[in-house]
C-alpha positions as CSV (number, residue, x, y, z in Angstrom):
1,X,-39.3,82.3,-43.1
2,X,-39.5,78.4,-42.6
3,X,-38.2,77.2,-45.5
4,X,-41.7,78.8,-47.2
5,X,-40.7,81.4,-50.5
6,X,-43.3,82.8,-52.0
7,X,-42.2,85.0,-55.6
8,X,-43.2,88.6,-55.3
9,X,-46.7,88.8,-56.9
10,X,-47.9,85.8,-56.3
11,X,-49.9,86.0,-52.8
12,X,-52.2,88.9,-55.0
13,X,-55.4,89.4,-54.6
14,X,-57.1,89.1,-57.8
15,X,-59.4,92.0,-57.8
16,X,-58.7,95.8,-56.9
17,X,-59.6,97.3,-54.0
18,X,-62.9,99.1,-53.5
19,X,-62.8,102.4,-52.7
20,X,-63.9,102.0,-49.1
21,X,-61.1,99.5,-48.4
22,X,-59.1,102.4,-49.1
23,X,-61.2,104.7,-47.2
24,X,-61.3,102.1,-43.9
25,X,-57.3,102.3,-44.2
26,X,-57.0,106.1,-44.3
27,X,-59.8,106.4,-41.3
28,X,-57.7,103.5,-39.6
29,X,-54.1,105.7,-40.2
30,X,-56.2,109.1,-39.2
31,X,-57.2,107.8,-36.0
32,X,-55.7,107.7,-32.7
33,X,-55.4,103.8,-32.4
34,X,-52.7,104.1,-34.9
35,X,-50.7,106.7,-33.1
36,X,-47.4,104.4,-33.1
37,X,-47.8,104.2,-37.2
38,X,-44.9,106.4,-38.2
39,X,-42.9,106.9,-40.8
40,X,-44.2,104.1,-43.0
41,X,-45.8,103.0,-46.1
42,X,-48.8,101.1,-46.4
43,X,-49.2,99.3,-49.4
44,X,-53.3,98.9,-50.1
45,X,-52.8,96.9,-53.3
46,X,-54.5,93.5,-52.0
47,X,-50.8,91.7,-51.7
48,X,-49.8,92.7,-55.2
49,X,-46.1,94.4,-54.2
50,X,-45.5,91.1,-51.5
């Protein structure tokens, strides 16, 4: 953080996410290229939750 807030919510996306934007993250988190992902939860909601 340089000196650069931004409020939760506001960096959003302002459409929803299209099923295979969901589907490219769950092939991404199935595959072997993210072996080191562990234990954590990724938020697919365009920046809403930020």
């Amino acid at each position: 953080m340089h000196g650069s807030w931004v409020p939760a919510g506001s960096a959003a996306v302002e459409d929803r996410a299209r099923p295979a934007e969901i589907a490219a993250t769950v092939a991404h988190l199935a595959s072997p290229e993210a072996g080191y992902v562990t234990g954590a939860v990724v938020n697919v909601d365009g920046g809403f939750t930020s």
